[in-house]
N, C-alpha and C positions, 0 to 999 in steps of 0.2 A: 589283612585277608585280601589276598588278587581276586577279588568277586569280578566275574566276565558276564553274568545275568541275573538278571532281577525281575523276577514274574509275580505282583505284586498281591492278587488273589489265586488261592487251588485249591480246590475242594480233589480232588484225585492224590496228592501228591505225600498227604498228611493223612493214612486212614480216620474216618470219624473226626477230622478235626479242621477248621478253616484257618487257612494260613498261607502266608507266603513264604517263596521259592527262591532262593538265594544259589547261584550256578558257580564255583568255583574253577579256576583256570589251571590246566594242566595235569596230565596224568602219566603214571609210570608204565603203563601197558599201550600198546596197537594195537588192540581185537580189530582186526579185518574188516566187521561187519559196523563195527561202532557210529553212531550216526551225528554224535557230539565232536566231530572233527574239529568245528572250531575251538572248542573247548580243551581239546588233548594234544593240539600241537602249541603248547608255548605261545599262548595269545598276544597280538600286540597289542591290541585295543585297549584305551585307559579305562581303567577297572573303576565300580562305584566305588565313590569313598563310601567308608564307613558310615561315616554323620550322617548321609545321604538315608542309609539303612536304617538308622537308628531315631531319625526325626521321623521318618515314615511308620518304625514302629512305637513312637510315641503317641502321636494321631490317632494309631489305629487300635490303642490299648480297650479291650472290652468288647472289639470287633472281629479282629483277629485273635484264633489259640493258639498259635504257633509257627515257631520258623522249620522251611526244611531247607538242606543244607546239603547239594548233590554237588556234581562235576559234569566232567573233569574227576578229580580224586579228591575229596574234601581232607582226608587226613593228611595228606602233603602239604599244607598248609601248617607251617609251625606256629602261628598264634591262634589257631583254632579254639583251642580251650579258653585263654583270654575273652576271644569273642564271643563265645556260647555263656562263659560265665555273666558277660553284660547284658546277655540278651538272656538268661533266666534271671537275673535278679532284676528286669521289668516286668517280672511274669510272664512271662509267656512260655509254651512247652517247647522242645527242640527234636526235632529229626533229621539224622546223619544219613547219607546212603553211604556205602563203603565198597570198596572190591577186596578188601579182608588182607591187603599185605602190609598194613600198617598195625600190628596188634599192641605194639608198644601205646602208640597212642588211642588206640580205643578203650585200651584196660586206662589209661588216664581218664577218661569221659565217663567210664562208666565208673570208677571210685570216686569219683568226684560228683557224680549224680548229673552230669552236664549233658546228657541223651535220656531222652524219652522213650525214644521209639531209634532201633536202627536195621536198616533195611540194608544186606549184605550181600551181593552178587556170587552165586558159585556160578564158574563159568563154561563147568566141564567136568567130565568124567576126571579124575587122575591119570591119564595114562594122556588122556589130548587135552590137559590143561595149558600146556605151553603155545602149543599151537595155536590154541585157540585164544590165547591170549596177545597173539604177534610176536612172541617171542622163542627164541634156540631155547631159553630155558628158565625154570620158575622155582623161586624158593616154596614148594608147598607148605614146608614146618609151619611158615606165616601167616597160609590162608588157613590149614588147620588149628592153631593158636586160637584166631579168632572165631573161627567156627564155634569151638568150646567153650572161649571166654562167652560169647550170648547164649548158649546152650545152660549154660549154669548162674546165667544172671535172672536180675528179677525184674528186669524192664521188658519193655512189648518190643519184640522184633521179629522180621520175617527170613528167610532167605530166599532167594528169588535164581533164577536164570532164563536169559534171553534165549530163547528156541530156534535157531538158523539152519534149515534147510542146507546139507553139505558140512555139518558138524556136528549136528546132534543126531542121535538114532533110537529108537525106546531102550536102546542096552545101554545106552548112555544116562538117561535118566534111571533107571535102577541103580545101576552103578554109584551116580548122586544121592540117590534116598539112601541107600544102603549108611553111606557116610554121614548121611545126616539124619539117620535113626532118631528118635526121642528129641528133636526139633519141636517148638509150636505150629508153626505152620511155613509154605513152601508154596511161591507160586511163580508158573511156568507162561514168559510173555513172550509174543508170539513177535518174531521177526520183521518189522517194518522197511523197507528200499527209502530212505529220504533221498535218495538223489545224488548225496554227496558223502557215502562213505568212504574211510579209509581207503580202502581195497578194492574198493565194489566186490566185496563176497559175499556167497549167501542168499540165499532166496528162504520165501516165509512159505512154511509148509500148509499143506492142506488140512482144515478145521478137526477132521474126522484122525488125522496122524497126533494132531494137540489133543484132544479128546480124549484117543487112548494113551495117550504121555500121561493125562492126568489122573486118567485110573487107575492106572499101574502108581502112581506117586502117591495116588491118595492108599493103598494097602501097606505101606510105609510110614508115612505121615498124616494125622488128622485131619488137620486144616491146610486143602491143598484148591488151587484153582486158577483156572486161566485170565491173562489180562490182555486185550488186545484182538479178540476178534468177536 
């Protein structure tokens, strides 16, 4: 596993659960707005060894409930499953974030019981999913795949999409509920400037533009709500 970060308590990161954040290196998209630059451009930084992870989660067993396991793109990682396998048979529970164009390997994780919890990014309406992805163009078959593989599974998971001023519009999120009908729950986080995006695109809209995104998402979806302001 190219682990590029290691945040070794988080209570945000794991709903209901305390755990550490394990950041994975490199991604197959450019969203514009992305703020994990160092992490999506092919890091060079020497990566934690494993051991390192895993003596930390030995210590911590009874303290910690669980590992979460972001990017970068965590399922780009071809011993992914190996790892999550080591790290549930210490006990512990595991959390994936995903951007949903890996489903070959999430349908692995989740037959194999080796995700707890996975928390999915939709990035965009379908019609500006490319775009807004940094990309001329997107295999959507793969993000809808996976859409449906958590849709129909029986572990806890969310889908999520970051809110960027200059790509998102309230017909934009309709569009997204629409597709994600009969989801558990759906939350809309609100665009942050770290300083060092991609692109510099994007600006974070005003509180009261999220507020009505979430009303409108929540007549769609159940369990819907803002993160981030």
């Amino acid at each position: 596993m190219n682990i590029q970060g290691f945040q070794k308590l988080t209570l945000l990161d794991f709903p209901g659960h305390t755990a550490c954040t394990l950041f994975t290196g490199g991604c197959n998209l450019r969203c514009p707005f992305c703020h994990n630059v160092q992490l999506v451009l092919a890091p060079e930084e020497e990566p934690f060894s494993e051991e390192e992870i895993f003596s930390y989660l030995e210590k911590r067993r009874g303290v910690l409930d669980g590992v979460a396991v972001t990017g970068g793109e965590p399922l780009l990682q071809p011993d992914i499953a190996d790892f999550l396998r080591r790290v549930k048979e210490m006990g512990y529970l595991t959390k994936v974030d995903t951007n949903g164009f890996f489903p070959e390997a999430l349908e692995t994780l989740l037959a194999e019981g080796l995700a707890d919890y996975v928390a999915m990014d939709v990035k965009n309406s379908k019609t500006k999913y490319a775009a807004t992805c940094g990309r001329q163009s997107v295999d959507l078959g793969k993000v809808e795949k996976s859409v449906n593989l958590l849709k129909s599974s029986h572990i806890e998971y969310e889908f999520r999409t970051t809110v960027v001023g200059g790509f998102h519009t309230l017909a934009d999120i309709e569009d997204i509920c629409r597709w994600l009908t009969g989801a558990k729950r759906y939350y809309l986080q609100a665009f942050k400037d770290s300083g060092i995006l991609l692109e510099g695109s994007g600006f974070t809209l005003p509180e009261e533009e999220m507020i009505a995104m979430r009303d409108l998402a929540r007549t769609y979806i159940p369990i819907c709500d803002l993160r981030g302001i």
